[in-house]
Steps between C-alpha positions, in 0.01 A plus 500: 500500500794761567676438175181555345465821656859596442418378096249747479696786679796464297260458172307847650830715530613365194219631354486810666892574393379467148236726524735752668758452185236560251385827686801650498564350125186737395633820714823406319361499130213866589828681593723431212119570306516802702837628440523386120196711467668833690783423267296543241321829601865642570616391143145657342400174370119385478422328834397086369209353702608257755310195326576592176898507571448136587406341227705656261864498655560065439518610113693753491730298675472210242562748260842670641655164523377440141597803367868553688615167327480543149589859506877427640717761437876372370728588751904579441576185555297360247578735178855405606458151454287540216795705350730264574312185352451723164867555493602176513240372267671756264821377530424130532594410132777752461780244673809651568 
């Protein structure tokens, strides 16, 4: 009968714990809302709507990681080995 009771304490403050977590999860997420949108006002951007912000940032995230690979600038690096390999391409059938 005691373990039972000590079961269903443990399960309770378990419980409880998570509840806690998520409340302060949700004060978390209104004030970054809250200071993303004071950012906003200070920058003279057009304040978004809370629930309309939601739905639309998991795309635009797609779409950055889409759009940053194909569009890979050619570093130093990689002209100078591009150089390189057309030089010796060049002067592959010369033989000195």
């Amino acid at each position: 009968m005691e373990e039972l009771n000590e079961r269903k304490r443990i399960i309770e403050l378990r419980r409880l714990e998570k509840e806690e977590e998520k409340r302060a999860r949700e004060k978390i997420r209104q004030k970054l809302e809250e200071d993303k949108a004071e950012r906003r006002r200070k920058l003279g951007l057009p304040a978004e709507a809370p629930a309309a912000s939601k739905p639309s940032a998991p795309p635009p995230v797609e779409e950055k990681k889409s759009a940053f690979l194909p569009v890979r600038p050619a570093t130093k690096a990689e002209r100078m080995r591009d150089c390189l390999r057309n030089i010796k391409q060049q002067n592959k059938g010369g033989g000195c």
